[in-house]
LUMZA-537182 format. One line per field, with one value per residue (C-alpha): x, y, z; chain; residue in one letter; residue number from 0. Coordinates in steps of 0.001 Angstrom, whole numbers. Layout:
N
u [X:...]
v [Y:...]
w [Z:...]
mol [A:...]
type [A:...]
seq [NUM:...]
//
This chain:
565
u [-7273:-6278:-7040:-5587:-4912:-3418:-3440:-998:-1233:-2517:-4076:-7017:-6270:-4364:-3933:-6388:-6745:-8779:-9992:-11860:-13542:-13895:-16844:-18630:-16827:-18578:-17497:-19750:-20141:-21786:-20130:-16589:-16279:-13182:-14418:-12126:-9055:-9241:-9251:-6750:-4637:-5462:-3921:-957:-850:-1051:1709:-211:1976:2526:3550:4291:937:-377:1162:-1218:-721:1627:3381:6956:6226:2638:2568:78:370:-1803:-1183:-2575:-3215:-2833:-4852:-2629:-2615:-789:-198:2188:4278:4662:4717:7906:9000:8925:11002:8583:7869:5062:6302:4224:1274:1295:2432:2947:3474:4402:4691:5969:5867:8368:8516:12072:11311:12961:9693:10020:8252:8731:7540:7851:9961:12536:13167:12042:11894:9290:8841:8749:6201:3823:4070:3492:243:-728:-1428:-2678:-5409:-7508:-8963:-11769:-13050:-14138:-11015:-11409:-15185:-13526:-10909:-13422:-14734:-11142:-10911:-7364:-8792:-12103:-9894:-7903:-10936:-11931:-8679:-9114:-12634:-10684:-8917:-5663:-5440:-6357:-3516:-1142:-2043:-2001:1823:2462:1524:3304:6602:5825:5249:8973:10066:8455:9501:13184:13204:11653:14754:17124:15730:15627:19182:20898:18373:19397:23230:22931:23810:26942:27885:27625:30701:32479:32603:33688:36612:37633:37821:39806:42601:42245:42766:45723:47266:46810:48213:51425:50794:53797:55076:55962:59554:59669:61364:63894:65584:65226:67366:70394:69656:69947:73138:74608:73415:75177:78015:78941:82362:83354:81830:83853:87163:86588:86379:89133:91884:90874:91306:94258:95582:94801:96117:98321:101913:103049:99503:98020:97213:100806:102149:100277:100919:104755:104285:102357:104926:107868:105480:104532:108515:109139:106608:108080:110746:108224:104409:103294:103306:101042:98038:98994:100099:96444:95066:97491:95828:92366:92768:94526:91888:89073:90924:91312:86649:86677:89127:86723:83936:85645:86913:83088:81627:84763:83895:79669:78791:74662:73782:70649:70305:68244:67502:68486:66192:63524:64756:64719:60819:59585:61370:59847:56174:56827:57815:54362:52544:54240:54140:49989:48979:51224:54641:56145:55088:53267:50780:50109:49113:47145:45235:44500:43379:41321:39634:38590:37004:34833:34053:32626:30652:29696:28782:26580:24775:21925:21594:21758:18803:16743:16992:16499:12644:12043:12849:10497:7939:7884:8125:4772:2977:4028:2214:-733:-1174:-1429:-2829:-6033:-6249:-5953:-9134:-10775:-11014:-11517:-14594:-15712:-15434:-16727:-20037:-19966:-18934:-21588:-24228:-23409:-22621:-26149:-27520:-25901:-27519:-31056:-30279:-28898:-32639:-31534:-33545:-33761:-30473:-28296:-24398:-22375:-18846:-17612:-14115:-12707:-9066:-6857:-3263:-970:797:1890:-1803:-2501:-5137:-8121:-9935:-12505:-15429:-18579:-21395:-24525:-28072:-29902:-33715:-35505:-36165:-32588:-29505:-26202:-23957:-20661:-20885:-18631:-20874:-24061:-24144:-24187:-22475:-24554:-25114:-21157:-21112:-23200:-21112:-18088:-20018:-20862:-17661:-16009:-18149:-17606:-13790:-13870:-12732:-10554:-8532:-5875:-6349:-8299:-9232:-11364:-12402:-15105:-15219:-18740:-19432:-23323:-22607:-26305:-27795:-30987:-34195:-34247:-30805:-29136:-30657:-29364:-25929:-25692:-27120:-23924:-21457:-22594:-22691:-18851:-18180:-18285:-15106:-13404:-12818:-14399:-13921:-16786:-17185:-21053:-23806:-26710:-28838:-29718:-25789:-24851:-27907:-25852:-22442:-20943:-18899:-20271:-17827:-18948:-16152:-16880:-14908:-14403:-13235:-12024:-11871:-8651:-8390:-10481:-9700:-11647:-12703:-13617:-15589:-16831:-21055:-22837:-26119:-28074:-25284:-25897:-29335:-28590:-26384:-28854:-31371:-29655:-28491:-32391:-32473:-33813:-32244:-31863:-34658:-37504:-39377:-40436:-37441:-35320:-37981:-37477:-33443:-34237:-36432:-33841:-31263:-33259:-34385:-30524:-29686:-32643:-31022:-27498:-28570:-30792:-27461:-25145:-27828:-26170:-25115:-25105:-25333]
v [33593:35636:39408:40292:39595:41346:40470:42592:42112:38403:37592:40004:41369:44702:45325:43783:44165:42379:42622:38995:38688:35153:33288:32836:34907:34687:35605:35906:37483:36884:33465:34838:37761:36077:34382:31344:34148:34828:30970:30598:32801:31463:28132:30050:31702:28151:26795:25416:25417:29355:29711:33185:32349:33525:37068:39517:40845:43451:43134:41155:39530:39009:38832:37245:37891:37113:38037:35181:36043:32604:31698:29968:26023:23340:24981:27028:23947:22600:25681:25982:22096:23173:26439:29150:30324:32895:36649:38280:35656:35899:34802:36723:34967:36229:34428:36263:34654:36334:35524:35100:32236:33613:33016:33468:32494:34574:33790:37085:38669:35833:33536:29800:26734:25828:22757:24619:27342:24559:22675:25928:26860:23545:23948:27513:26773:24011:24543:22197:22504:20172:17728:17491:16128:13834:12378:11686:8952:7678:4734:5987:9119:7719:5912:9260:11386:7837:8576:11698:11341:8642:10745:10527:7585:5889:8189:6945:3092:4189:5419:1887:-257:1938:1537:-1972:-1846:-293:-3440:-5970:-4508:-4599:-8113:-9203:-7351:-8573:-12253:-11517:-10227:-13623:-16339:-15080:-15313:-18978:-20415:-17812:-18992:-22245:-22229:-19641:-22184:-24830:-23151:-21632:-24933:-26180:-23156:-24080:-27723:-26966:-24717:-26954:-29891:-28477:-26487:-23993:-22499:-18641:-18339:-21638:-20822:-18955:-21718:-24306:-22397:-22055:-25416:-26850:-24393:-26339:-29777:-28927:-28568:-31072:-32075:-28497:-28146:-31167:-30536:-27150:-28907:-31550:-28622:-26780:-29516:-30567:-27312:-26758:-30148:-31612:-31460:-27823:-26917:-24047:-25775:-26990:-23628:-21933:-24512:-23844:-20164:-20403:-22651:-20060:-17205:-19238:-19451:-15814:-14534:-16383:-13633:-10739:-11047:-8320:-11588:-13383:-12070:-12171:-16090:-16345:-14877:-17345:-19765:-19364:-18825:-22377:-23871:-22220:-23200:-26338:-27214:-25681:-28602:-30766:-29613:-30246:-33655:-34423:-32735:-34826:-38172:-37329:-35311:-34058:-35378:-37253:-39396:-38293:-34986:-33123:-34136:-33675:-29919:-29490:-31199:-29233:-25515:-26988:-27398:-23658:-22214:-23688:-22210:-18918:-18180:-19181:-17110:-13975:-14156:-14721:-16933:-14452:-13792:-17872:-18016:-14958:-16067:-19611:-17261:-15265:-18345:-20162:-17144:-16046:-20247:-20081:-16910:-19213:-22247:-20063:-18791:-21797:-20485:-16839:-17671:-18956:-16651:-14187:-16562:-16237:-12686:-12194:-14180:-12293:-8998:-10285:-10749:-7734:-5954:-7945:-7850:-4335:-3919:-5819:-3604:-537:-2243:-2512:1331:2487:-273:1480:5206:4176:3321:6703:8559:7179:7621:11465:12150:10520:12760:16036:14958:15082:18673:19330:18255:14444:13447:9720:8889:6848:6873:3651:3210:-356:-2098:-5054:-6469:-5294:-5870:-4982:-1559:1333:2138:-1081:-3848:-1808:-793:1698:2328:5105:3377:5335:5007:8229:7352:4676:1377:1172:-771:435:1390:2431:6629:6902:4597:6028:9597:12564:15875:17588:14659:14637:17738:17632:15006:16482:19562:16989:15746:18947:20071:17145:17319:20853:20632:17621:19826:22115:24132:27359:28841:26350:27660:26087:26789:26371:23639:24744:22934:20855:21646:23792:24130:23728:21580:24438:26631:23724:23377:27700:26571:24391:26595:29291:26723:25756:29783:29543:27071:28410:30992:29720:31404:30236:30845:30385:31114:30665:33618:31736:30972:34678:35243:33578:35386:37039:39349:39087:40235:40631:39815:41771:42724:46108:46951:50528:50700:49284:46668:44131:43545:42493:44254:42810:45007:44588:44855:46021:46907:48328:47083:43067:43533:44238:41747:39244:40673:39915:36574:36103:37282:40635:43703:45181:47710:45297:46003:41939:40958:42884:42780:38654:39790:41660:38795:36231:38294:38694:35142:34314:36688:35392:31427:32902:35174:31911:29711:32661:34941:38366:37859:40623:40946]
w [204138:201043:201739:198549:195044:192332:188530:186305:182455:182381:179580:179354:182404:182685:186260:188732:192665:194449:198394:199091:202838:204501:203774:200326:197469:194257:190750:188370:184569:181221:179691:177799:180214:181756:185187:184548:183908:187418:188665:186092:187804:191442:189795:188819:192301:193998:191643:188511:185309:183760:180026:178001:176324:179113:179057:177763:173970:173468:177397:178001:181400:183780:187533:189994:193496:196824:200231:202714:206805:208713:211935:214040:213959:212051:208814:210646:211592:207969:206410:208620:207503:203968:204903:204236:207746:207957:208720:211413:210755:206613:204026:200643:197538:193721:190591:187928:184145:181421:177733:177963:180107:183053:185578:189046:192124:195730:199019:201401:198480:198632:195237:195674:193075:191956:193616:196739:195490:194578:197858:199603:197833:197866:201559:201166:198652:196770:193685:192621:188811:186367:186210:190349:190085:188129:189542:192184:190322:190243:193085:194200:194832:196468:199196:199490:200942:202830:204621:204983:206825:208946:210749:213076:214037:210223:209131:212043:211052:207268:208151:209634:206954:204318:206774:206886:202748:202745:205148:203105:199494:201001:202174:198956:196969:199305:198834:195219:194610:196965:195565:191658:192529:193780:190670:189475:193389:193430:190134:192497:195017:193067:191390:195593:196910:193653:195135:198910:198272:195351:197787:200892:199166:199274:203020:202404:206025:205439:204802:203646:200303:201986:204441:201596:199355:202015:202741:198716:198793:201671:200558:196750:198452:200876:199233:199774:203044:204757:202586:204673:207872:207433:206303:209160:211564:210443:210560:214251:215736:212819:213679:214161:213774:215740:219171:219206:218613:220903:223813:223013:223651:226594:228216:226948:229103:231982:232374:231603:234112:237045:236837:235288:236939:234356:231399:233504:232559:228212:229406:231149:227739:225469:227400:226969:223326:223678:225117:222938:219905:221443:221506:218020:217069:219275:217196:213586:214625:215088:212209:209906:210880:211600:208914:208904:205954:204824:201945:199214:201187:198320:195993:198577:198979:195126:194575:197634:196173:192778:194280:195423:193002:190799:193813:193678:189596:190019:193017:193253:192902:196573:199204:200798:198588:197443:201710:201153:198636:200461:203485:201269:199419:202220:204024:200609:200583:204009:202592:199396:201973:203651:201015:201287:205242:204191:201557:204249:206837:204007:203519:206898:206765:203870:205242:208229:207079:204645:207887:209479:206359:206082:209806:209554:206596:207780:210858:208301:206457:209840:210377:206775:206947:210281:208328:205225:206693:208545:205459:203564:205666:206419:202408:201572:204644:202828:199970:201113:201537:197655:196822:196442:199237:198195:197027:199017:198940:200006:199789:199007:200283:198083:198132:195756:195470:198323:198059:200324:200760:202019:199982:199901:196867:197896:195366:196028:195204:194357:193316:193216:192945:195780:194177:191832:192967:194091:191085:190412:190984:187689:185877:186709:188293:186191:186146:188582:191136:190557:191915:194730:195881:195572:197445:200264:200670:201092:203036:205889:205086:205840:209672:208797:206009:206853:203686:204377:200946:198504:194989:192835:189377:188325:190950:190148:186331:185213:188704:188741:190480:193905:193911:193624:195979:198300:196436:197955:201181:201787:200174:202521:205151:203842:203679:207437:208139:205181:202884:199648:195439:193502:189622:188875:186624:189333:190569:193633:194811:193985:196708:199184:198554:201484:198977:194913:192275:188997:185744:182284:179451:178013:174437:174559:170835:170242:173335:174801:179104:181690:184896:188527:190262:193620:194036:196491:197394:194162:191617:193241:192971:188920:188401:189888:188069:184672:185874:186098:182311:182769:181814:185507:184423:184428:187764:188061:187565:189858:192654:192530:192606:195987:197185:196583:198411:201732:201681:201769:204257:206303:205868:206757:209604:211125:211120:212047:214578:213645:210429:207661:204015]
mol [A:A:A:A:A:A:A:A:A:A:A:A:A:A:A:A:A:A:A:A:A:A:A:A:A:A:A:A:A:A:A:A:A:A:A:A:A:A:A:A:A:A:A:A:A:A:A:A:A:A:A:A:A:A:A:A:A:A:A:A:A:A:A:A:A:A:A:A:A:A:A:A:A:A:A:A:A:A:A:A:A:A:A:A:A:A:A:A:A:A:A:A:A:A:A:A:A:A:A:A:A:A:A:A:A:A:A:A:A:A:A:A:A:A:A:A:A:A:A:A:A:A:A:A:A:A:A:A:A:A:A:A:A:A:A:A:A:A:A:A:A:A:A:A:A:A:A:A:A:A:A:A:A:A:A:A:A:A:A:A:A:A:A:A:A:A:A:A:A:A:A:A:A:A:A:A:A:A:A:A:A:A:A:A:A:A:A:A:A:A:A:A:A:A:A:A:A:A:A:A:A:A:A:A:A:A:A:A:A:A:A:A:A:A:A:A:A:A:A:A:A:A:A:A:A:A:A:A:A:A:A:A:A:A:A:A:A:A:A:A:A:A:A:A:A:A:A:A:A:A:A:A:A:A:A:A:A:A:A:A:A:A:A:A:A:A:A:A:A:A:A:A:A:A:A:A:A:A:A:A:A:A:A:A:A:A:A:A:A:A:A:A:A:A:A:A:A:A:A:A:A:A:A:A:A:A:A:A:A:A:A:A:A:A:A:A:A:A:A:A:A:A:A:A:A:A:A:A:A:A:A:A:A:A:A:A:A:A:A:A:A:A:A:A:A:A:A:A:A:A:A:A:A:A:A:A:A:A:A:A:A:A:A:A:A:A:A:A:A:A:A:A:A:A:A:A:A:A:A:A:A:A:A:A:A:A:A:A:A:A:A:A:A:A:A:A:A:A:A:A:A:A:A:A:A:A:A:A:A:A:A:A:A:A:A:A:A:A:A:A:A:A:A:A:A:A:A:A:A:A:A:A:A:A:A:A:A:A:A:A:A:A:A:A:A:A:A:A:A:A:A:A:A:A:A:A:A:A:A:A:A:A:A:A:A:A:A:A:A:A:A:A:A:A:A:A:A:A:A:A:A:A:A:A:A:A:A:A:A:A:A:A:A:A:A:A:A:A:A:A:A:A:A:A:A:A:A:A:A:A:A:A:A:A:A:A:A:A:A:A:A:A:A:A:A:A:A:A:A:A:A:A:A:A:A:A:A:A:A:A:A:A:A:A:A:A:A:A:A:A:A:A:A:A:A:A:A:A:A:A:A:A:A:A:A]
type [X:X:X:X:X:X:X:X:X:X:X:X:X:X:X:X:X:X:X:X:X:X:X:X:X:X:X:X:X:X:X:X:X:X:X:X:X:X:X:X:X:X:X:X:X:X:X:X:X:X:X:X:X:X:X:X:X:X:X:X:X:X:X:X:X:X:X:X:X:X:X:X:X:X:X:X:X:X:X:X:X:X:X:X:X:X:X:X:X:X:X:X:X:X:X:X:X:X:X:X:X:X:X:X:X:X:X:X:X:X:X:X:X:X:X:X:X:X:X:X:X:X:X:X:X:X:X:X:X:X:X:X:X:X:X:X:X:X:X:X:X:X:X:X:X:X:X:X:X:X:X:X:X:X:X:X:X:X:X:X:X:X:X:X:X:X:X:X:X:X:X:X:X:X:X:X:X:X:X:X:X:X:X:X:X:X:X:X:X:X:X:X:X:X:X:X:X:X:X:X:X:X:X:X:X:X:X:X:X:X:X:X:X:X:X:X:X:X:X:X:X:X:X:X:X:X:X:X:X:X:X:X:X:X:X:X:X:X:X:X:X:X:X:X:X:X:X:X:X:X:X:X:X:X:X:X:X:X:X:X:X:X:X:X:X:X:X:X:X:X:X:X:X:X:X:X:X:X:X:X:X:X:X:X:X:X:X:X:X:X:X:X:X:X:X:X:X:X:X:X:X:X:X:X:X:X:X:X:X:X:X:X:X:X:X:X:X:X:X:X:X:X:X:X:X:X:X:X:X:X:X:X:X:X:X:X:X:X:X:X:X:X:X:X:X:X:X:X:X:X:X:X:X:X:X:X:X:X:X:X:X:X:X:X:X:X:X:X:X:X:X:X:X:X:X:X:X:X:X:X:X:X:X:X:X:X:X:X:X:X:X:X:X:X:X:X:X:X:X:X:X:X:X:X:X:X:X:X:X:X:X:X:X:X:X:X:X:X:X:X:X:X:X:X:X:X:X:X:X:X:X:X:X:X:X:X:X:X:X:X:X:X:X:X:X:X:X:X:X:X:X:X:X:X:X:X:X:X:X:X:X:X:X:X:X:X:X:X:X:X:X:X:X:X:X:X:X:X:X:X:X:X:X:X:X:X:X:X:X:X:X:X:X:X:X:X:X:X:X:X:X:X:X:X:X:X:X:X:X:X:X:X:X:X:X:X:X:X:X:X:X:X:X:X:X:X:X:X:X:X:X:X:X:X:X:X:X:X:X:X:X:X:X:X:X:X:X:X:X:X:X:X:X:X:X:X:X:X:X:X:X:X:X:X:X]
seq [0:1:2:3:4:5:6:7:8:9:10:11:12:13:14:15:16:17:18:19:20:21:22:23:24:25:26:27:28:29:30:31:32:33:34:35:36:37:38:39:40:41:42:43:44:45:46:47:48:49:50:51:52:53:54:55:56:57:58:59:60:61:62:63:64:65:66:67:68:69:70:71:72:73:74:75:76:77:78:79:80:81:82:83:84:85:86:87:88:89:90:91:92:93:94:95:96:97:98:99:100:101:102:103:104:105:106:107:108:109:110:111:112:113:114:115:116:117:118:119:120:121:122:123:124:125:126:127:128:129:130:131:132:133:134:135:136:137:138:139:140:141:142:143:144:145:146:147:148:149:150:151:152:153:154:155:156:157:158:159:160:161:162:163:164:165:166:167:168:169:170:171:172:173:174:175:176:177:178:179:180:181:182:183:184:185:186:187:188:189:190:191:192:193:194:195:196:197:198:199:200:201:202:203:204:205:206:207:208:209:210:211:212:213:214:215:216:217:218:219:220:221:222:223:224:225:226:227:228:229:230:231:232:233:234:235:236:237:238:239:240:241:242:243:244:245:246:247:248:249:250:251:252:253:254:255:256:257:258:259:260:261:262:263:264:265:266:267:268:269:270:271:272:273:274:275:276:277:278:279:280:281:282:283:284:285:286:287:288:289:290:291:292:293:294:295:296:297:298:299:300:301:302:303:304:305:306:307:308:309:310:311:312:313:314:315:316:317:318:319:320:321:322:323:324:325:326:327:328:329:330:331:332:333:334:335:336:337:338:339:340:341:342:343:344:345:346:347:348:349:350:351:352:353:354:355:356:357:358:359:360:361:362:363:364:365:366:367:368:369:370:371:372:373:374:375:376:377:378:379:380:381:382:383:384:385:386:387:388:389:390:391:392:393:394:395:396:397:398:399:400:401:402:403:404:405:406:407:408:409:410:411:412:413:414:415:416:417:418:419:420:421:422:423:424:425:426:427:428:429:430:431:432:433:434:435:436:437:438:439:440:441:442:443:444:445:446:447:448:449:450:451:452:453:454:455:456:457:458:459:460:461:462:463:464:465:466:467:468:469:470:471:472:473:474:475:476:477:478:479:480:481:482:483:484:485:486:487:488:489:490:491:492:493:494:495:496:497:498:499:500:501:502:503:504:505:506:507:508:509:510:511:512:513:514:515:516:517:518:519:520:521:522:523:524:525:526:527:528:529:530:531:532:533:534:535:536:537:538:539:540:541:542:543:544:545:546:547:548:549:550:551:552:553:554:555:556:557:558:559:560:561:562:563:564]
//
C-alpha cells in the first residue's frame, strides 16, 4: 500500500505530505480546490505523461514521490522480472519533472527509463477516472476484464491460442513469401537448365585443357617428332654408331682384364650401358616405322580446346570455375524443381497450423462462454445493491475475426428497468449506471488483481439518492481487499471513509496553493456538514453529519466486528 506521498511545488501545490491508511481514503473539497491535482499527481507517480506545465509558477523543477509497503505474493516475482526488486519489502518511487526537460524517474533512489517507471507503477496502482468508465464500453476492453474474471486457466488457454496465433501468422508469411516467388522462379529455372545442358553438352573432365594442349603441341609436330627419332636411331646402330662403338670397347676391356681383374667391373658397366642403349634403339626402331598417330586427331584436339575455350570465356575463366558453375546450377535447379513440393508442404503447413488455432481458439470461447454467464450474473447481483435492483447485466460472445485474442467479440449487454430488452451498455446506460458497473466489476476483480492501490476520481459522478449510499457500501466493502483513493463530492461516501482528507486552496495575498489536511473527529463532522450545504454551524445540519457517520461505522463495524472509525 502507499504509506506516503509527497507533492513538492506541483502546480498549486507547494509542498504536500501525505500519510494514507489501507482501506477507503477519501479526498474531498469545494469544486476548484484542487482534488484532481492530487490524482493528477498519483498519475504522474504511476508513470502518466509529466510536462513543465505542470511545475508550479515561479519554481524550475516539481517532484512527486510515494513510498509503497508490499505484502508478500506475486507482485514480488514480477516486480523482480522487470528489475525493480523490492528493498526490505518496499518500494520507493520519485518522479521528478524539470523545465529544462531533464525529468527523472527513481526507483529506491536509482535512475530508470521511463518505460520501466511506468511498468512498475502500473502494477503498484490503478487509477480509474472518467476516460476508464469509458473505455469500458469499448469491446476490447469488455473481453479484457472477461479474462480477467476467467481466471488461470482462461489465461493459460488464452497464452495457447496467442502461441498458436504466432504459429499460424508465420506459416501464412512463409507460404506467402515462396507462393509470390513462383513466377521470378520458374524464369530462374529456365535460364539454369539452359547452363547445365550448355555446359553438359560439351562434359569437360578437369584438366582437360591442359593435356589437350601438350597433346595439339605434339600432334603439330609430328615431322619433327619422327625426324627426332630416325637421327637418333641411326645414330645408335648406323655404321660406327654408338652401339658399335661401345661393343668395340667392351671387347678391348674384356681382353685387358684377363691380365688386370680390377677392369672387370668398368667392362661389366660398358656392358650394361651396351645393352641399355641397345632397347632404347629397340624402342626407336618401333616408334620409326609405327608412329602413334591418328588421322584427323588434330582437328579433333583443336574443335574440342575450341568448345573449351567458349566454355571458359562464358563461365569464369578456367576450367574450374565453367564445372563449378554446372555444379552450382544444377543444385539451385533441384532447389527451383522443388519449389512446387516446398509450396505444398508449406499449404499443409498453413493449413495445419489454421487448425491448431481454431482448435484452440474454440476451446478459449468455451470457457469465456462458461465465465461470461458467471460474470454477468454476479455484476447484475452487485447491482441490486447500488440501488439497481432490477437491472440485469449479460455479456454476449459473437465471432469476430481471428487474432492473438482468439475470435471472440465480447459485448455487456444491459437493460436497467424490468420489462426493456437487452442493449448495448454503450448505447444505452448512462454515466452513473456506467459507474456502478465499473464499481461492480472492480469490486469482483478485486481478489483476481494483483494491483493493491485503486483510485476513483469521482466514481460517485450522476449517482444520488440511495445509489450512492450503495456505490460507499461497496467501496468500503472494496477498501477491505485493497487500498482504495477516491475523489468525491458525496456526503454519504465521505461517511464511509476509513481516513477523509479534505483539499482547499489558500490565497495568502499574493499566492493561491492548495492544502490537504487530514480530518478527524469534529473537523469530518464539518466537512460533512458543508458537503450537506450547511455552513458547519447549523445545528440540523451537522447533527445529520454525525448521524451519517455512525450509521457508516455501524455498516463497517457489522461486516468487519471490531472495526473503528
Amino acid at each position: 500500500m502507499l504509506e506516503q506521498l509527497v507533492i513538492r511545488q506541483f502546480a498549486l501545490i507547494d509542498n504536500v505530505s501525505m500519510e494514507p491508511a489501507g482501506g477507503l481514503n477519501l479526498l474531498t473539497g469545494e469544486t476548484g480546490a484542487g482534488k484532481t491535482i492530487v490524482t493528477g499527481a498519483l498519475g504522474i507517480l504511476m508513470g502518466k505523461r509529466a510536462s513543465a506545465d505542470l511545475i508550479r509558477r515561479g519554481e524550475n523543477a516539481a517532484s512527486v514521490e510515494g513510498f509503497f509497503s508490499l505484502e508478500p505474493g506475486s507482485i514480488h516475482s514480477r516486480l523482480e522480472e522487470l528489475g525493480a526488486e523490492p528493498e526490505d519489502g518496499a518500494v520507493l518511487l520519485r518522479r521528478e519533472i524539470s523545465r529544462t526537460g531533464k525529468n527523472r524517474c527513481l526507483i529506491n533512489g536509482k535512475m530508470v527509463p521511463l518505460s520501466l517507471y511506468s511498468a512498475v507503477g502500473t502494477l503498484l496502482m490503478d487509477i480509474h477516472g472518467q476516460n476508464q468508465e469509458q473505455a469500458l464500453l469499448n469491446p476490447a476492453r469488455q473481453l479484457e476484464l472477461l479474462d480477467n474474471f476467467g481466471g488461470r486457466e482462461l489465461w493459460e488457454k488464452k497464452e495457447e491460442v496467442r502461441s498458436a496465433w504466432d504459429a499460424w501468422r508465420k506459416a501464412k508469411e512463409e507460404l506467402k513469401e515462396l507462393d509470390s516467388s513462383l513466377e521470378e522462379a520458374a524464369r530462374e529455372a529456365e535460364y539454369l537448365r539452359f547452363v547445365v545442358e550448355e555446359i553438359g553438352r560439351t562434359d569437360p573432365r578437369p584438366g582437360e585443357d591442359t593435356e589437350l594442349e601438350l597433346e595439339k603441341r605434339r600432334l603439330s609436330n609430328l615431322e619433327s617428332i619422327f625426324q627426332g627419332i630416325s637421327g637418333a636411331y641411326e645414330s645408335l646402330t648406323g655404321a660406327g654408331g654408338t652401339l658399335e662403338t661401345l661393343d668395340g670397347a667392351a671387347g678391348l676391356l674384356e681382353k685387358a682384364a684377363r691380365f688386370d681383374g680390377s677392369l672387370e667391373e668398368t667392362e661389366k658397366t660398358l656392358r650394361e650401358t651396351y645393352w641399355l642403349l641397345e632397347e632404347v634403339a629397340r624402342d626407336l626402331r618401333v616408334r620409326a616405322t609405327d608412329p602413334d598417330f591418328e588421322e584427323g586427331r588434330l582437328a579433333q584436339v583443336e574443335d574440342r580446346l575450341a568448345a573449351l575455350s567458349f566454355l571458359r570465356k562464358k563461365y569464369g575463366g578456367s576450367l574450374e570455375a565453367v564445372l563449378e558453375t554446372r555444379q552450382k546450377a544444377a543444385d539451385r535447379l533441384a532447389l527451383v524443381d522443388d519449389r512446387e513440393e516446398e509450396l505444398e508442404r508449406r499449404r499443409k503447413r498453413e493449413d495445419a497450423c489454421r487448425q491448431q488455432y481454431l482448435l484452440l481458439a474454440e476451446e478459449l470461447g468455451g470457457r469465456r462462454r462458461s465465465a461470461a454467464g458467471e460474470l454477468g450474473r454476479r455484476i447484475s447481483e452487485i447491482l441490486k445493491h447500488l440501488s439497481m435492483p432490477l437491472a440485469r447485466l449479460e455479456i454476449s460472445l459473437d465471432q469476430d475475426r481471428p487474432g492473438p485474442q482468439g475470435t471472440d467479440r465480447a459485448e455487456f449487454l444491459f437493460a436497467p428497468n424490468p420489462g426493456e430488452g437487452l442493449a448495448s451498455l454503450a448505447r444505452i446506460a448512462s454515466g452513473g449506471e456506467i459507474s456502478r458497473v465499473m464499481l461492480a466489476v472492480k469490486v469482483i476483480l478485486a481478489d483476481a488483481d494483483d494491483t493493491g492501490i485503486l483510485v476513483f476520481d469521482e466514481v460517485d459522478t450522476g449517482i444520488g439518492g440511495e445509489a450512492i449510499v450503495a456505490v460507499a457500501e461497496n467501496l468500503s466493502r472494496l477498501g477491505e481487499m485493497k487500498q482504495v483513493f477516491c475523489v468525491s463530492h458525496s456526503p454519504q461516501l465521505a461517511s464511509f471513509a476509513d481516513v477523509h482528507f479534505r483539499i482547499e486552496k489558500h490565497f495568502d495575498g499574493s499566492r493561491t496553493t492548495t492544502r490537504v489536511t487530514r480530518l478527524d473527529g469534529e473537523s469530518r463532522r464539518e466537512e460533512i456538514a458543508r458537503m450537506l450545504g450547511g455552513q458547519g454551524n447549523i445545528e440540523g445540519v451537522e447533527t445529520q453529519a454525525a448521524q451519517m457517520l455512525r450509521s457508516a461505522l455501524a455498516i463497517r463495524q457489522g461486516r468487519r466486528p471490531g472495526g473503528e472509525n
